[in-house]
C-alpha positions, -999 to +999 in steps of 0.1 A: -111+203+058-112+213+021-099+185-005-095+193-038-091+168-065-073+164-095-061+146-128-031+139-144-018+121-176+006+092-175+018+069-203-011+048-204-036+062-186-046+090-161-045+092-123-066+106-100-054+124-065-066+145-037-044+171-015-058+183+014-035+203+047-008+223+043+025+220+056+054+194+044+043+173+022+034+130+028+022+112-002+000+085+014-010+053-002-025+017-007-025-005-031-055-017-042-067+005-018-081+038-033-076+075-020-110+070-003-100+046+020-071+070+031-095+097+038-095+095+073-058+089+083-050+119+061-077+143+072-058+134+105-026+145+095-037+173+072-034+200+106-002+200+100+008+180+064-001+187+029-012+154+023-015+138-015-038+106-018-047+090-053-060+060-065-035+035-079-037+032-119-067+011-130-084+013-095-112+038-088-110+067-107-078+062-122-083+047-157-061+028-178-059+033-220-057-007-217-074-023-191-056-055-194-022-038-185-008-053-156-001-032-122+038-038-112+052-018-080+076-002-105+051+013-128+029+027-100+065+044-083+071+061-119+032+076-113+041+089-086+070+102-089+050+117-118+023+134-092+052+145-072+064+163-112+028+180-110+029+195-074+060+207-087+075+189-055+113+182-055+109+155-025+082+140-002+075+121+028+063+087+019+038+066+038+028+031+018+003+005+034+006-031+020+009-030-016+012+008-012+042-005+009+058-018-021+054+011-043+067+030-018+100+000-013+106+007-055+097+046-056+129+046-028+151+023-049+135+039-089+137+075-079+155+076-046+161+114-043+126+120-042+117+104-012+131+116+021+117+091+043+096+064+038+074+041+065+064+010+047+037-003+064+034-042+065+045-046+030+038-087+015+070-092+004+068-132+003+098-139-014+115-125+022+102-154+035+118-190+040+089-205+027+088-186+001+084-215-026+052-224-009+037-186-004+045-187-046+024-213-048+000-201-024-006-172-042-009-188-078-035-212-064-052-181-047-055-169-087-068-199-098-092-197-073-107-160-087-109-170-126-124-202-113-148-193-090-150-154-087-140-126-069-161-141-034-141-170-026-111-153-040-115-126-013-122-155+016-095-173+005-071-149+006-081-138+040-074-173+051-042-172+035-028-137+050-037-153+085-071-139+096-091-163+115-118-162+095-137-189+123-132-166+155-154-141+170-130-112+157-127-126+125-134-099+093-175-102+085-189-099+051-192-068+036-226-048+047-249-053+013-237-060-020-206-047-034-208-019-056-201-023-092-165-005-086-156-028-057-162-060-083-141-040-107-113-032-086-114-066-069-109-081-107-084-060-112-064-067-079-069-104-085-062-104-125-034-078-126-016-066-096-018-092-067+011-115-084+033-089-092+030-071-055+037-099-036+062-116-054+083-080-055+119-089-045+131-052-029+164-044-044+177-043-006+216-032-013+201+001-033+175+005-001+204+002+023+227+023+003+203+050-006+197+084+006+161+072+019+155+065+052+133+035+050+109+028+083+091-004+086+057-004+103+044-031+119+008-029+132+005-038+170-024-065+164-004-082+136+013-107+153-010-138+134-004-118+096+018-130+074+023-095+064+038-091+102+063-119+091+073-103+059+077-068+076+102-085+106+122-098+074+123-068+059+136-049+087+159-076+095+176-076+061+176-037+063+193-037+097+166-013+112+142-016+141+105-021+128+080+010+143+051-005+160+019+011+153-022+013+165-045-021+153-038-045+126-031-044+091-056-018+086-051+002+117-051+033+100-089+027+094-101+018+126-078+040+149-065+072+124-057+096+150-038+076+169-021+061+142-017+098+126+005+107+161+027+077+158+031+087+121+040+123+129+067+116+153+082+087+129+086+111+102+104+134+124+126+113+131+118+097+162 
């Protein structure tokens, strides 16, 4: 599968993407998560897709002019609606994984004509949440936490918080050796500048519902303990729509991609 790789310029920095396929075209995405971590759930779809990945600005190989700009859902929609300026593309399907979730929730509601439909998958939208006073706080003392006492308990703690059991046999390990110099950067940066302002996201859900985007909610099958499982059941609730059930966890689209691939192919055609 050949992948070619690209730049573009954006007020205040410049972007890095990958397209790989051919067919209609899915912009798939994380955030944090980089284009990497995509790789496999979009060589999966790329049979039959024209698949766009890119790392969100400041993570990876997307650099920023000022590194102490803050990442908000609504500046990463305006980059990509910027790619979707570059690949010349009127419209795209839109896949979004957690944060990617909510860039994809304020893409739909900033530039809704360019999005035809989009499956937000397990977004963190706390303020959904009845509790939502206490996920606020939850999160601020999660912040504390990283300029307090780094980017390791930062990461443990906020596994604890999003409801892995970090005790039981199938709880997430550490990671295998030490983290690279560009995971410790991007885990600053998702701490420092974008975790607050991705999980606090209120969705404008009367422009969603009124829109000309047809807005899926994923759910992954092993979520049921995730507090990403409970925002994404609020979200579809307030949206009136069935949430999509799909392969693993939060990060199914790592463990299982074909599978989650076919589930994602017949959502996006409308079944």
């Amino acid at each position: 599968m050949t992948t070619t790789t690209h730049t573009l310029d954006v007020p205040g920095g410049r972007l890095h993407y990958e397209i790989r396929g051919s067919g209609p075209l899915v912009m798939v995405m994380g955030a944090p998560m980089d284009a990497g971590e995509f790789a496999p759930l979009a060589d999966a779809l790329a049979g039959d897709r024209t698949v766009v990945t890119h790392d969100p600005r400041g993570i990876s190989r997307s650099r920023l002019d000022d590194p102490a700009q803050d990442s908000t859902p609504e500046l990463r929609a305006d980059d990509v609606a910027a790619v979707l300026d570059a690949l010349g593309a009127e419209s795209a399907d839109v896949f979004g994984s957690s944060g990617g979730a909510v860039t994809g929730l304020a893409l739909a509601t900033r530039h809704p004509h360019r999005v035809r439909t989009l499956v937000a998958h397990e977004p963190p939208l706390l303020e959904l949440l009845p509790d939502a006073a206490e996920q606020r706080a939850a999160t601020d003392d999660l912040i504390e936490t990283f300029h307090r006492d780094g980017v390791g308990a930062a990461w443990m703690t906020f596994m604890a918080n999003a409801g892995f059991d970090l005790g039981g046999d199938e709880a997430p390990g550490p990671p295998q050796g030490e983290p690279s110099e560009q995971d410790l950067a991007n885990s600053v940066r998702f701490f420092a500048h974008e975790l607050r302002h991705t999980a606090l996201y209120r969705p404008d859900l009367d422009a969603l519902k009124s829109g000309p985007v047809r807005v899926v909610v994923g759910i992954g099958a092993d979520s049921g303990g995730l507090v990403t499982y409970r925002t994404s059941m609020a979200l579809a609730e307030r949206l009136g729509t069935a949430p999509v059930g799909f392969p693993g966890d939060h990060g199914g689209f790592l463990g299982q991609p074909e599978a989650f691939a076919d589930v994602l192919r017949k959502v996006l055609a409308g079944g």
